[in-house]
C-alpha positions in Angstrom: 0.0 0.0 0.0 1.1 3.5 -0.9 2.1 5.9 1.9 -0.9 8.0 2.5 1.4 11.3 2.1 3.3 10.3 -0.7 -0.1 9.8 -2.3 -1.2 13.0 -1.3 2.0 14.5 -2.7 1.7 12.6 -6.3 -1.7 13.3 -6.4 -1.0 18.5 -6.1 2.0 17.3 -8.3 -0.7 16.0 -11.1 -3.0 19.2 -10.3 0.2 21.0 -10.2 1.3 20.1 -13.8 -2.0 20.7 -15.0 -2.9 24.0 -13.4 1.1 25.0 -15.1 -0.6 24.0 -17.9 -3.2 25.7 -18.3 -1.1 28.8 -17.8 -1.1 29.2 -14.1 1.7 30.2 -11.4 1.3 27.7 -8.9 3.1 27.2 -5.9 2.6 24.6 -2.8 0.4 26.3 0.1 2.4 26.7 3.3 1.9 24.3 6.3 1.6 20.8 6.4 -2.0 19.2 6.1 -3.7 22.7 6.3 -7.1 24.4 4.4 -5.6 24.4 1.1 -2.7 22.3 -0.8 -2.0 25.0 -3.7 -2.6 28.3 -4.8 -2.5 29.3 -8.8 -2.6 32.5 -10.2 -3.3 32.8 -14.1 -0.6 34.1 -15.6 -2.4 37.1 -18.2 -5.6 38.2 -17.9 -7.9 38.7 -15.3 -6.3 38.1 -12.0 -8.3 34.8 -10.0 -6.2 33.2 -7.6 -7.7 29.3 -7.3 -7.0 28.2 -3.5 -6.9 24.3 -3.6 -7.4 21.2 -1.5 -6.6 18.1 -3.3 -7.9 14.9 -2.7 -6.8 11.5 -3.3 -8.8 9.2 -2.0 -11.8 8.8 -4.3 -12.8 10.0 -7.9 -15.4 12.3 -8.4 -18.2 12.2 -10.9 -18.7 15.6 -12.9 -22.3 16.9 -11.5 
């Protein structure tokens, strides 16, 4: 079985990667197992930060 944290880890990398993407600054929220995991800023246009908590442990289904 996978470490829980190393899970956790693999799982903001993917986001991470995406959100970079996408066309985002992103960068790793301070503080161990706090609110949010990563915060992304667009890089042109209209300034949105995101504030993210990612989970691993389940997939979700698109509403």
């Amino acid at each position: 079985m996978v470490n829980v944290k190393r899970k956790g880890s693999r799982r903001e990398r993917e986001v991470r990667d995406i959100l970079e993407a996408w066309g985002y600054y992103v960068t790793k929220a301070g503080g161990s197992l706090g609110r949010y995991d990563l915060v992304a800023v667009p890089r042109r246009g209209k300034i949105d930060v995101l504030v993210i908590q990612v989970k691993s442990n389940r997939i979700r289904k698109k509403e």
